[in-house]
TORLUM-183629 format. One record per atom (N, C-alpha, C, O): residue number from 1; atom name; x, y, z. Coordinates in steps of 0.2 Angstrom, whole numbers, plus 5000, padded with zeros to 4 digits. Layout:
// residues N
NUM:CA:X:Y:Z $
...
// end
This chain:
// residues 148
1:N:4971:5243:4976 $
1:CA:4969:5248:4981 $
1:C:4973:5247:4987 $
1:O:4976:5242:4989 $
2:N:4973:5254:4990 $
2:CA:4979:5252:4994 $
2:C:4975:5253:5002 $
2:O:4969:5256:5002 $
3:N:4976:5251:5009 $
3:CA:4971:5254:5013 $
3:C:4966:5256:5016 $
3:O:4965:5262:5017 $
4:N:4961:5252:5017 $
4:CA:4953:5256:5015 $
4:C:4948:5257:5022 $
4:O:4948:5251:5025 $
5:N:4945:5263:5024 $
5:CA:4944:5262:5029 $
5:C:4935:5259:5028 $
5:O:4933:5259:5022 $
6:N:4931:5256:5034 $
6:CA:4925:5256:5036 $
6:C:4920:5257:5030 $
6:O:4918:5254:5025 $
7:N:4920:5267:5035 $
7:CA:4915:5268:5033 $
7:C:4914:5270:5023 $
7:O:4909:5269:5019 $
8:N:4918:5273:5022 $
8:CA:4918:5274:5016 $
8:C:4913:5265:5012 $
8:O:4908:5266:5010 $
9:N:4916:5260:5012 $
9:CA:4913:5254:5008 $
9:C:4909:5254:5012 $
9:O:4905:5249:5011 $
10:N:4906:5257:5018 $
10:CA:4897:5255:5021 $
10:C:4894:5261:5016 $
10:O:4888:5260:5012 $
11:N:4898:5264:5016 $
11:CA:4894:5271:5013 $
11:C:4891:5269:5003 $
11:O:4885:5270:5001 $
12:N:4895:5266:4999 $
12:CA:4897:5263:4995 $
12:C:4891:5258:4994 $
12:O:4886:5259:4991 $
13:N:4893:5254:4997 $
13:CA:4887:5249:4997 $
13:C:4881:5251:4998 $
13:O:4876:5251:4993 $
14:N:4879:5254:5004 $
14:CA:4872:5257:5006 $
14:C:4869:5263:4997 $
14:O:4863:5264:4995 $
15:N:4876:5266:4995 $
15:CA:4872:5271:4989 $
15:C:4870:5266:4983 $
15:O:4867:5267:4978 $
16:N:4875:5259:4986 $
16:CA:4874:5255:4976 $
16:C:4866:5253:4977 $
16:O:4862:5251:4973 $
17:N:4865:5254:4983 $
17:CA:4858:5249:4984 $
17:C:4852:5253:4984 $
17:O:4847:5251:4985 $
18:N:4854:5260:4984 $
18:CA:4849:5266:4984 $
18:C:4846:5266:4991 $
18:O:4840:5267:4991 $
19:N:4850:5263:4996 $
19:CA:4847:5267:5004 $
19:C:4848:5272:5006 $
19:O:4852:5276:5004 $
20:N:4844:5273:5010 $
20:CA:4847:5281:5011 $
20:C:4849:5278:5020 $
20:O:4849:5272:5022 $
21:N:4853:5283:5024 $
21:CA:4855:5281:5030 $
21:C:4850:5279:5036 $
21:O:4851:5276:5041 $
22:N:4844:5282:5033 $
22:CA:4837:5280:5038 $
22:C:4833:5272:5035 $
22:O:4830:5269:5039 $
23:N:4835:5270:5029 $
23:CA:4831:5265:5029 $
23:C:4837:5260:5030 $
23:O:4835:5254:5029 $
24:N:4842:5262:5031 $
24:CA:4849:5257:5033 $
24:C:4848:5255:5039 $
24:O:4847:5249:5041 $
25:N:4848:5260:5042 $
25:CA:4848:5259:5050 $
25:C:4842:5257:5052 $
25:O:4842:5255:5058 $
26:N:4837:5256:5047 $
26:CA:4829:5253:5052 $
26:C:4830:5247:5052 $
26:O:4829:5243:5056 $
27:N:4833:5246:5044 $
27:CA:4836:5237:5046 $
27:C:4839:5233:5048 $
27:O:4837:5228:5048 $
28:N:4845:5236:5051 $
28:CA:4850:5235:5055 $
28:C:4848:5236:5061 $
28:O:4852:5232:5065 $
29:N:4844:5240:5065 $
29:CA:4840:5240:5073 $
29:C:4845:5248:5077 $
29:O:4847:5249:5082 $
30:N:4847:5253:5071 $
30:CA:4851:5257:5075 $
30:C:4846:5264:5073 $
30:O:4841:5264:5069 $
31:N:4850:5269:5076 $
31:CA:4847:5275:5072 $
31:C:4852:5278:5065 $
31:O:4858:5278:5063 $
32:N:4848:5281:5064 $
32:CA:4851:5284:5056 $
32:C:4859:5287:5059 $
32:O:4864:5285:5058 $
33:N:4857:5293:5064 $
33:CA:4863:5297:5067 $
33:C:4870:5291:5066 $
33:O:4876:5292:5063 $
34:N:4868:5286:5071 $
34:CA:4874:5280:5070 $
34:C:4879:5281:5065 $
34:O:4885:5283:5065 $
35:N:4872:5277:5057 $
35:CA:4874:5276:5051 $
35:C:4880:5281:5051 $
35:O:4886:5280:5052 $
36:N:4877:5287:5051 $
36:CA:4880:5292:5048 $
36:C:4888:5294:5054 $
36:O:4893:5299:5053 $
37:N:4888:5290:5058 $
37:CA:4895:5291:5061 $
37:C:4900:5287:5060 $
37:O:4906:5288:5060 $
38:N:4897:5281:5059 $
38:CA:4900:5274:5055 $
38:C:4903:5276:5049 $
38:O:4909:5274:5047 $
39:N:4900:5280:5046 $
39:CA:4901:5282:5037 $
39:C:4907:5286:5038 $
39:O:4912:5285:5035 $
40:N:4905:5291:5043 $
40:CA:4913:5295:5042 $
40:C:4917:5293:5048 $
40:O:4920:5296:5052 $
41:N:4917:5286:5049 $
41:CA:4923:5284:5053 $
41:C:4926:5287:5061 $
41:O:4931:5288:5064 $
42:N:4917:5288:5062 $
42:CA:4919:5291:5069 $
42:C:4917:5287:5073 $
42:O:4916:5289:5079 $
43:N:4914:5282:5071 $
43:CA:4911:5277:5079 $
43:C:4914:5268:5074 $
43:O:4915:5265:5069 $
44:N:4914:5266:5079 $
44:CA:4918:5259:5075 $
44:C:4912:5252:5078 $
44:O:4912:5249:5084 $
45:N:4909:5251:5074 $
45:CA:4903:5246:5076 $
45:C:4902:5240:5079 $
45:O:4905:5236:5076 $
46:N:4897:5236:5086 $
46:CA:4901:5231:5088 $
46:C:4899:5226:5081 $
46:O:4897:5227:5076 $
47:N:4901:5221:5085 $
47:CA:4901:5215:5082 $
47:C:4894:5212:5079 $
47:O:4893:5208:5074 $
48:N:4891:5214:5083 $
48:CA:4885:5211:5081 $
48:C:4882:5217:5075 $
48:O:4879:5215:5070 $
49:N:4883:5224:5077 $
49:CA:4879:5228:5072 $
49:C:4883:5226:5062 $
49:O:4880:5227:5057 $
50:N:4893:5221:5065 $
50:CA:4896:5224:5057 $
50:C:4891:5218:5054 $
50:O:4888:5218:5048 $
51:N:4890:5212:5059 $
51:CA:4887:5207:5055 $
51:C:4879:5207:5052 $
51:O:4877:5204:5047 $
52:N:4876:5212:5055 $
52:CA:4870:5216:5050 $
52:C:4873:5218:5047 $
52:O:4870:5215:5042 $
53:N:4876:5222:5044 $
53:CA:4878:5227:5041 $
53:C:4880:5224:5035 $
53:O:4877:5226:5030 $
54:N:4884:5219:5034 $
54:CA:4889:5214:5030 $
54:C:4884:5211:5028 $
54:O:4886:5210:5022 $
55:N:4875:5207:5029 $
55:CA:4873:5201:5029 $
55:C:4868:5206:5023 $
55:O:4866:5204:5017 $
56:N:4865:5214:5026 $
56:CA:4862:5220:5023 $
56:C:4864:5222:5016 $
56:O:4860:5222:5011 $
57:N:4870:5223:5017 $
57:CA:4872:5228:5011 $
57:C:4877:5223:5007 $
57:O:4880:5226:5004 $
58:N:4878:5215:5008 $
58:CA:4877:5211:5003 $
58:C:4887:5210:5004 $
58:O:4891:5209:5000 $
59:N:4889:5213:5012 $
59:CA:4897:5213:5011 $
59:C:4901:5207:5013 $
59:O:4898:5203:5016 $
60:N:4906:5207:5011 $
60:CA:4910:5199:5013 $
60:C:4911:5200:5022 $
60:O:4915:5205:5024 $
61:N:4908:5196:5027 $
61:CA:4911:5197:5032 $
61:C:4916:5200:5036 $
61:O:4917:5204:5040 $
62:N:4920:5194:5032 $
62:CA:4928:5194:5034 $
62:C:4930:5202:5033 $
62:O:4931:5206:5038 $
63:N:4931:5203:5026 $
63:CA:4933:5209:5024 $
63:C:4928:5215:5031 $
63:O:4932:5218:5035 $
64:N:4925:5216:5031 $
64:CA:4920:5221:5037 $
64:C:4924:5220:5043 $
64:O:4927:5225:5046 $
65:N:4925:5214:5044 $
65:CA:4927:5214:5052 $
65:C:4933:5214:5053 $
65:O:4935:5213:5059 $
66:N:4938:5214:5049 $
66:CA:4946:5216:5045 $
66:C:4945:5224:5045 $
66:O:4949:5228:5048 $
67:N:4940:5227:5041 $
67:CA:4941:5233:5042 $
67:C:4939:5238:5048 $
67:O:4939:5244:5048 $
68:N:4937:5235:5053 $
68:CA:4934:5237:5059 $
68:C:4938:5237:5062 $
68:O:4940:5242:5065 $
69:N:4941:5229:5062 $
69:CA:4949:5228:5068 $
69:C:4952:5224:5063 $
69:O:4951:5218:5061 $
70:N:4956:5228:5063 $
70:CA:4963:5227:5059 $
70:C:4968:5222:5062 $
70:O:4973:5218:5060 $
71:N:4966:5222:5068 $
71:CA:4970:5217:5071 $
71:C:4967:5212:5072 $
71:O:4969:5208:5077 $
72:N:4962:5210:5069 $
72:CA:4962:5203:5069 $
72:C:4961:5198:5065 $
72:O:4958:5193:5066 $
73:N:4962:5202:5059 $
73:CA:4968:5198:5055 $
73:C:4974:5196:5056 $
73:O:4976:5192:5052 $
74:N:4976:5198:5059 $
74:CA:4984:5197:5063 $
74:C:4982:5193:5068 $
74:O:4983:5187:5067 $
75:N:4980:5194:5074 $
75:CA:4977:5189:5078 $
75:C:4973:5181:5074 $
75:O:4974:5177:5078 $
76:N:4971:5180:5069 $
76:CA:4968:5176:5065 $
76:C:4974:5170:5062 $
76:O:4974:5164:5061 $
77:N:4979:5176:5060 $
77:CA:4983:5171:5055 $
77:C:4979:5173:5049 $
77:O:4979:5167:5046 $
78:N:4976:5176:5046 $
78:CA:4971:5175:5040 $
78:C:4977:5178:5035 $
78:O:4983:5180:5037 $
79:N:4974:5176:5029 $
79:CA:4979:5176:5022 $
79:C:4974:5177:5018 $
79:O:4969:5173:5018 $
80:N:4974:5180:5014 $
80:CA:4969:5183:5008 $
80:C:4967:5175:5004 $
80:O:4972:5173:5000 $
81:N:4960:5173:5004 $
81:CA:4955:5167:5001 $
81:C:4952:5169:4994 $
81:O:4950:5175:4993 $
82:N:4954:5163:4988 $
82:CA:4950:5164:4982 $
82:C:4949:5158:4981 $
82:O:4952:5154:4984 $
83:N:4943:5157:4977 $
83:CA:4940:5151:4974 $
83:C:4934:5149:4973 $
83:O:4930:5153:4971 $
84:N:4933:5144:4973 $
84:CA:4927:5139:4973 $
84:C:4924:5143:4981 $
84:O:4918:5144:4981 $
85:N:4928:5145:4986 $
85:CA:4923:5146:4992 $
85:C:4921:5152:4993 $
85:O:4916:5153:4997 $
86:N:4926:5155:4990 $
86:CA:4922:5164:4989 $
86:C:4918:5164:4983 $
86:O:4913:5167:4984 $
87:N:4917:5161:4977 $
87:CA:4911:5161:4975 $
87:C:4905:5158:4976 $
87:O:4899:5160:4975 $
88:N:4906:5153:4980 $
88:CA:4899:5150:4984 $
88:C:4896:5157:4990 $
88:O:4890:5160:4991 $
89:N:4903:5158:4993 $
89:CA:4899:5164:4999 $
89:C:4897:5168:4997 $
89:O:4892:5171:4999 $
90:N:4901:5170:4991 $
90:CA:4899:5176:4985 $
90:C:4890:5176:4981 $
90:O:4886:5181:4979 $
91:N:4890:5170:4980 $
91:CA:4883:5167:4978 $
91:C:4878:5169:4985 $
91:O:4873:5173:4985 $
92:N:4880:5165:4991 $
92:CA:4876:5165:4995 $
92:C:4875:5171:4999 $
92:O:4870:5172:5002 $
93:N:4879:5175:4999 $
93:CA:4875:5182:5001 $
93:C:4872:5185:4997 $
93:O:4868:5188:4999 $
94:N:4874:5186:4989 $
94:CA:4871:5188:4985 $
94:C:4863:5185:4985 $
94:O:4860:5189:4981 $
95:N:4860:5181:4987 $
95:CA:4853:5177:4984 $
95:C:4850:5177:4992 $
95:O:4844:5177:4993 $
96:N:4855:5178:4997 $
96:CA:4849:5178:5003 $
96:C:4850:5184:5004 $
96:O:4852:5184:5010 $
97:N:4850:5189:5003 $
97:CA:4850:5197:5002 $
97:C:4844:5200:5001 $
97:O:4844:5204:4997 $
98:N:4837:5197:5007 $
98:CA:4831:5200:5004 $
98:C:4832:5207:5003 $
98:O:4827:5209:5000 $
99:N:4835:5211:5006 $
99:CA:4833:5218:5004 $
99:C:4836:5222:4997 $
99:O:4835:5227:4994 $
100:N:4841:5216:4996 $
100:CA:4843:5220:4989 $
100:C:4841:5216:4984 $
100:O:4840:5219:4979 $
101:N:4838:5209:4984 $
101:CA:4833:5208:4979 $
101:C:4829:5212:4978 $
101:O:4828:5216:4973 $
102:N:4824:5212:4984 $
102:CA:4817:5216:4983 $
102:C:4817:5223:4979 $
102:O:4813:5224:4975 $
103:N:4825:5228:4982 $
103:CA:4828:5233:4979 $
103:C:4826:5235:4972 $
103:O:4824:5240:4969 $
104:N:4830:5227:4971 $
104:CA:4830:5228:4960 $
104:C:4827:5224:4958 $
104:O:4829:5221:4953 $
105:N:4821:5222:4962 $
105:CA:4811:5216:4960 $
105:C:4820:5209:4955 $
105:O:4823:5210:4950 $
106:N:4821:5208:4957 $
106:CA:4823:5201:4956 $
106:C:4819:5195:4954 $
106:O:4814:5196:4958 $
107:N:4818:5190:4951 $
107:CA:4812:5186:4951 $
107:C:4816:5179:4952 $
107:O:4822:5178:4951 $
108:N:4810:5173:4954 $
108:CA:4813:5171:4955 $
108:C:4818:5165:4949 $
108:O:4823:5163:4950 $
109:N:4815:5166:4943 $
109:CA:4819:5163:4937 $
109:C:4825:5169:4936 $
109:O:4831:5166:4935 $
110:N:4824:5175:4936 $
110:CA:4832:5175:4937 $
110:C:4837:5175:4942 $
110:O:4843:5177:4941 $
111:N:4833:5174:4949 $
111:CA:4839:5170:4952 $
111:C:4840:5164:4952 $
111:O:4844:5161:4956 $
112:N:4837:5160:4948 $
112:CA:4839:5152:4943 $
112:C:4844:5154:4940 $
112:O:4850:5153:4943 $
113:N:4844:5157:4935 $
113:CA:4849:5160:4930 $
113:C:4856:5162:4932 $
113:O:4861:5160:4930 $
114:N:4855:5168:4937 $
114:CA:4861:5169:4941 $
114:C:4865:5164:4944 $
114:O:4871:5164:4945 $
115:N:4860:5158:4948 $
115:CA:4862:5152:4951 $
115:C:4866:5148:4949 $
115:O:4869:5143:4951 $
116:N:4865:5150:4939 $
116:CA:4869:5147:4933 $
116:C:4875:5149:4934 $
116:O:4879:5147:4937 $
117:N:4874:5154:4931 $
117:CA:4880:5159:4930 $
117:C:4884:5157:4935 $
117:O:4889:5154:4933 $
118:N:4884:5157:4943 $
118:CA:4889:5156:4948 $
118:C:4893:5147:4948 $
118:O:4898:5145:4950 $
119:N:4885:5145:4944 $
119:CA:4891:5137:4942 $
119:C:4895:5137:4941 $
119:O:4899:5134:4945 $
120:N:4896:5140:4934 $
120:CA:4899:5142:4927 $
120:C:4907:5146:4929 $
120:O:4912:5146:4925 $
121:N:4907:5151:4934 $
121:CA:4912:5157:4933 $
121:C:4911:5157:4938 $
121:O:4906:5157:4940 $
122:N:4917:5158:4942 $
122:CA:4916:5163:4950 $
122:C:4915:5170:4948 $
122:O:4916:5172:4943 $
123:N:4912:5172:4952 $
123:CA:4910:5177:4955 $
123:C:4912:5180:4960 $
123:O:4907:5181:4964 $
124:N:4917:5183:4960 $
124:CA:4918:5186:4967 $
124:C:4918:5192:4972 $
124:O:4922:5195:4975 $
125:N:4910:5194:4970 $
125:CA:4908:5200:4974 $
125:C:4900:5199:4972 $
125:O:4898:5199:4966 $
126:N:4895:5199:4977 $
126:CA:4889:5199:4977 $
126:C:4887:5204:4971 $
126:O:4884:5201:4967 $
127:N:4887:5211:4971 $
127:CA:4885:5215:4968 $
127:C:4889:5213:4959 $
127:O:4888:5216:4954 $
128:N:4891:5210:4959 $
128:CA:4891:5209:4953 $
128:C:4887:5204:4948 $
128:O:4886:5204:4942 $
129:N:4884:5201:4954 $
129:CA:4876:5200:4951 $
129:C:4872:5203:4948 $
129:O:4868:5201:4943 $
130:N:4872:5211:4951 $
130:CA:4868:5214:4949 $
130:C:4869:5216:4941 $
130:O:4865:5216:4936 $
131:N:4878:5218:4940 $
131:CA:4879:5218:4936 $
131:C:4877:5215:4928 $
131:O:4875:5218:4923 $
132:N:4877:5208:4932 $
132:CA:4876:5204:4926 $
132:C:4869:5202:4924 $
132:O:4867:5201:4918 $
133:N:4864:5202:4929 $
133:CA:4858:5205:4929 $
133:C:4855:5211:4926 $
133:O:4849:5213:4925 $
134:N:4858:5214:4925 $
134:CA:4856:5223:4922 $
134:C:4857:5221:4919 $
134:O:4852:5219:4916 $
135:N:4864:5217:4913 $
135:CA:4868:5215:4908 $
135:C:4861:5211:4903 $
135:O:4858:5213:4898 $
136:N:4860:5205:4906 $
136:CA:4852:5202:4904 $
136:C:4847:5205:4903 $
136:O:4844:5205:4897 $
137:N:4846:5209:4908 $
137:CA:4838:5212:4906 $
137:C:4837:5218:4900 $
137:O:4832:5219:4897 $
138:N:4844:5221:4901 $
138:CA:4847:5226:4893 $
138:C:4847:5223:4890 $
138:O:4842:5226:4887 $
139:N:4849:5215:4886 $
139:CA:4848:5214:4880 $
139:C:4844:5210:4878 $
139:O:4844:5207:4873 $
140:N:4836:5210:4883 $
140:CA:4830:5207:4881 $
140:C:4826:5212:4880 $
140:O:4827:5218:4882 $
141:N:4820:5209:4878 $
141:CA:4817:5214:4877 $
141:C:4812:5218:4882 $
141:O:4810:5224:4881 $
142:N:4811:5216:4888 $
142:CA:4810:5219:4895 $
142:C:4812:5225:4896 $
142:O:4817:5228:4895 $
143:N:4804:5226:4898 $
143:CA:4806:5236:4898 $
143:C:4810:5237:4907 $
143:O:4806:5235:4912 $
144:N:4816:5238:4908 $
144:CA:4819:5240:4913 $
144:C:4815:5245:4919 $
144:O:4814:5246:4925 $
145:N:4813:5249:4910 $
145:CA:4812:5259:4917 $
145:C:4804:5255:4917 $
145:O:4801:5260:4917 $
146:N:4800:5251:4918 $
146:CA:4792:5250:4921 $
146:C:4794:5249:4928 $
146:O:4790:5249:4932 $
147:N:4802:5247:4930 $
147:CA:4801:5243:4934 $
147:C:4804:5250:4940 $
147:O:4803:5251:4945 $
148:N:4808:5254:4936 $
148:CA:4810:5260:4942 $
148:C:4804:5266:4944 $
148:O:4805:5271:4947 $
// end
């Protein structure tokens, strides 16, 4: 990918999680109208709204406040991070994420099982719990649609 601005991945994230820009911004402490200037890249958010925003819709920090202020990455010295540490942060926002657990009823045995999974493999993107999640509950016998 080349470039990416803001709001489009606020927007992105808020649609994987089926909020709408009113039930985003109640959790966040702003109003909807905000949301919706953020999304199209016409208000650029402070520091404290990217850090709700990032801890909400399950996004990596760094990358948020890189895409907010591009310079300060550069003021940072930052250099693109993989590993053992972005799977751990990747784990841990994905599991302290109460609004996107409660989103898709998570329980607490399968975030045992995810807490496996992230032993075993990095992981490097929260939402891709979900994935693997969806992946589990498809191949058991568990009715999926009781729960939508």
């Amino acid at each position: 990918m080349s470039e990416q601005n803001l709001g489009p991945i606020i927007k992105e994230a808020r649609s994987a999680l089926r909020l709408t820009q009113r039930e985003l911004a109640a959790e966040v402490g702003v109003k909807a109208s905000h949301i919706a200037y953020i999304e199209n890249d016409q208000r650029n958010p402070s520091l404290g709204l990217l850090k709700r925003l990032a801890e909400t819709l399950g996004l990596e920090p760094r990358r948020v406040l890189f895409l907010a202020h591009p310079e300060a990455k550069y003021l940072t010295g930052e250099t693109r991070k993989a590993g053992k540490h972005s799977a751990r942060s990747s784990w841990n926002r994905f599991s302290s994420n109460r609004v996107l657990l409660r989103r898709h009823n998570v329980t607490r045995t399968e975030l045992k099982v995810l807490k496996q999974v992230s032993l075993m493999e990095n992981v490097s993107d929260p939402r891709n719990y979900l994935f693997i999640l969806n992946s589990i509950r498809l191949a058991g016998d568990r009715d999926v649609h009781a729960t939508l």
